[in-house]
Backbone bond lengths (Angstrom), bond angles and torsions (degrees), N, CA, C in turn:
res aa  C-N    CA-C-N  psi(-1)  N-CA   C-N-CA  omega(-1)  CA-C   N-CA-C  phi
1 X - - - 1.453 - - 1.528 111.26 -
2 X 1.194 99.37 -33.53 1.507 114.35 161.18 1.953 125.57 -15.93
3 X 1.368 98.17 -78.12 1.197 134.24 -169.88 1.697 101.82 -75.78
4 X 1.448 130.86 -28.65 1.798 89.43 -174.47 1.614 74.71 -124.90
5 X 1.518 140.25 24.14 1.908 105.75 110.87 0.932 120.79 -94.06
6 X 1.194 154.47 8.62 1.651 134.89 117.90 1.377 108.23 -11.84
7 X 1.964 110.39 -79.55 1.546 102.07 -159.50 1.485 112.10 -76.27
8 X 1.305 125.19 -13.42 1.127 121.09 144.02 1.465 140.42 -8.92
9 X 1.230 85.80 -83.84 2.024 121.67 173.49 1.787 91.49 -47.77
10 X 1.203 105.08 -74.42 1.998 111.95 177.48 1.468 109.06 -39.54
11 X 1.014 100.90 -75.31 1.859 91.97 169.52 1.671 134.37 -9.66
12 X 1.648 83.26 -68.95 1.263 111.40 -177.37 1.694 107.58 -53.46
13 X 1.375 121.35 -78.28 0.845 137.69 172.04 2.012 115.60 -37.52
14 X 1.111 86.48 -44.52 1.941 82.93 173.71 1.557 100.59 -78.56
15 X 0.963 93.53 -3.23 2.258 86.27 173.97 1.226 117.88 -84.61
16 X 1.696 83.91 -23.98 2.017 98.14 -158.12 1.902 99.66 -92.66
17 X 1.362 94.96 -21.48 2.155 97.48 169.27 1.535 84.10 -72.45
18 X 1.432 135.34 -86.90 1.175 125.44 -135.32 1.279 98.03 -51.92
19 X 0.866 154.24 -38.34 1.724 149.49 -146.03 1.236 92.38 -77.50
20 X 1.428 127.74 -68.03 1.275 148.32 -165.02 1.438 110.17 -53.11
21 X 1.750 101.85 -30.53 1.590 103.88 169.39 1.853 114.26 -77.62
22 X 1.293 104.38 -29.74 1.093 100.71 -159.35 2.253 98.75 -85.61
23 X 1.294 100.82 -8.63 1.142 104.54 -178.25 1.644 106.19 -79.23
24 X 0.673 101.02 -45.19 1.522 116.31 177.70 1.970 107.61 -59.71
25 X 1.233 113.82 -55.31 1.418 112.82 174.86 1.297 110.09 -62.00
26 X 1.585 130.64 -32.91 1.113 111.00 -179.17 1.632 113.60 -72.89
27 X 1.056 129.23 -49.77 1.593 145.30 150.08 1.339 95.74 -13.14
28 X 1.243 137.59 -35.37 1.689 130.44 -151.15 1.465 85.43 -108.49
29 X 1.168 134.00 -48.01 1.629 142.67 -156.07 1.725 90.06 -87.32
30 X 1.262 137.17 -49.28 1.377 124.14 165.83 1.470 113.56 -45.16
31 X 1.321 111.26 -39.50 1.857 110.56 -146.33 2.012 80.97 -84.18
32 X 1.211 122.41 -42.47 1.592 133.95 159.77 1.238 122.43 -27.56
33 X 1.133 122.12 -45.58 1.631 130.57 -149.91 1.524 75.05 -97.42
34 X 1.866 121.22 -62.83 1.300 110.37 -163.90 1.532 119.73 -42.73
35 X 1.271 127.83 -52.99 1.205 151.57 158.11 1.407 116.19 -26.21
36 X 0.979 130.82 -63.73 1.499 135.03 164.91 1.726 105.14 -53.81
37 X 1.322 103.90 -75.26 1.540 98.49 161.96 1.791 129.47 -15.34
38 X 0.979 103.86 -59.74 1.538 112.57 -176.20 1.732 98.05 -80.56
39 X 1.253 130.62 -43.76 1.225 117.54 -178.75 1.617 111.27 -79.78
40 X 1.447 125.32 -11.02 1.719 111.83 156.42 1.371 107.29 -68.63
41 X 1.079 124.48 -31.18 1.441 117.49 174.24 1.276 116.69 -61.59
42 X 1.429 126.24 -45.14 0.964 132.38 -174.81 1.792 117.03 -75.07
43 X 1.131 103.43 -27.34 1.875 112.12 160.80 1.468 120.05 -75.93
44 X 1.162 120.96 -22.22 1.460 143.09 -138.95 2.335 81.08 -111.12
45 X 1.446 104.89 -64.50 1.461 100.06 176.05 1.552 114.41 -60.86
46 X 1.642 114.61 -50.30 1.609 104.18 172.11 1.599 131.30 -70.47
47 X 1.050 106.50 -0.22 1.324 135.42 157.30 1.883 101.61 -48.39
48 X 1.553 92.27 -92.78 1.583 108.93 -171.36 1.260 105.51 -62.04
49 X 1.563 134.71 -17.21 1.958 127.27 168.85 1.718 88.06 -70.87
50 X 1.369 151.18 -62.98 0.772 125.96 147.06 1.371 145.06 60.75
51 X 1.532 96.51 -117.01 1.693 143.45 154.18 1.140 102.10 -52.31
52 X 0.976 126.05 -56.42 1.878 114.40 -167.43 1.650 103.57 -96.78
53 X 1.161 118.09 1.85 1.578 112.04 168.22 1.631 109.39 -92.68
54 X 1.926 111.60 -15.27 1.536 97.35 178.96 1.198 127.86 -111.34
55 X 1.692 101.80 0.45 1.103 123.10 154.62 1.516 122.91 -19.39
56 X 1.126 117.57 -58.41 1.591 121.70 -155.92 1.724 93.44 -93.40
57 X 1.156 127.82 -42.07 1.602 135.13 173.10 1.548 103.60 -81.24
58 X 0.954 145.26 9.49 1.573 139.75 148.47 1.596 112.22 -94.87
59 X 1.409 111.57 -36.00 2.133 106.50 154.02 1.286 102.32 -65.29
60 X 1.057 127.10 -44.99 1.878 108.05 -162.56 1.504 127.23 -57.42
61 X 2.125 92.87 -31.24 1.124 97.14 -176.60 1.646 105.26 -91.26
62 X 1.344 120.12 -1.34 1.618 117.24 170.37 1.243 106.19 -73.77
63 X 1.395 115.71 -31.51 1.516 109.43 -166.94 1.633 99.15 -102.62
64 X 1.260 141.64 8.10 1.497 137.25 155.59 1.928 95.93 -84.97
65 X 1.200 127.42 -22.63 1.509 118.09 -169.29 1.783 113.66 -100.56
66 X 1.903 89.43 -1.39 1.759 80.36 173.25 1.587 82.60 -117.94
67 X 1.150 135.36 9.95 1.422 119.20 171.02 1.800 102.02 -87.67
68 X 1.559 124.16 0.79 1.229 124.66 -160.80 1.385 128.24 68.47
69 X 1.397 129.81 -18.70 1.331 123.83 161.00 1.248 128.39 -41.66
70 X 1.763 121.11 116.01 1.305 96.23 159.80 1.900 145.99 -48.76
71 X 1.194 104.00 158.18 1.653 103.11 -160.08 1.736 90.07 -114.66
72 X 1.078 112.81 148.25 1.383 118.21 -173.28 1.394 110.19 -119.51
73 X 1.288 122.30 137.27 1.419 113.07 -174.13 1.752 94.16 -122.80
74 X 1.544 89.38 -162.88 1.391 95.80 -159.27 1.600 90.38 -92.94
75 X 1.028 139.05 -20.84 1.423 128.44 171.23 1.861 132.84 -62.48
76 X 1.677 78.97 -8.49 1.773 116.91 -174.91 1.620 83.52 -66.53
77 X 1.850 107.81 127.83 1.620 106.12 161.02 1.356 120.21 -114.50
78 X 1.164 145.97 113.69 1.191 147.72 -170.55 2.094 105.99 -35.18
């Protein structure tokens, strides 16, 4: 009688790590998701500063290319 509550007790106990592991990974995969979460936001806003910073230098260069001036880019080598 000994022996299978022994493996009993083992059982039990190797159920009670895995859980504890798996409690813990989920805790890690929440604290994860948040993290990613907040940093799409954070790509997602420097993204659109962006857009509204080239705004005003994407007219300038429409209006230097209907004035006929050449436009110089960065591939331009002195």
């Amino acid at each position: 009688m000994l022996w299978p509550m022994l493996a009993l007790s083992l059982a039990f106990c190797g159920l009670a790590v895995l859980a504890l592991c798996a409690v813990r990974v989920y805790a890690e995969v929440r604290r994860l998701s948040r993290q990613v979460a907040e940093s799409s936001r954070r790509i997602n806003r420097a993204a659109e500063d962006l857009e509204r910073a080239t705004a005003p230098l994407g007219s300038q260069v429409d209006a230097l290319r209907r004035d006929g001036q050449p436009v110089r880019t960065v591939t331009d080598r002195d």
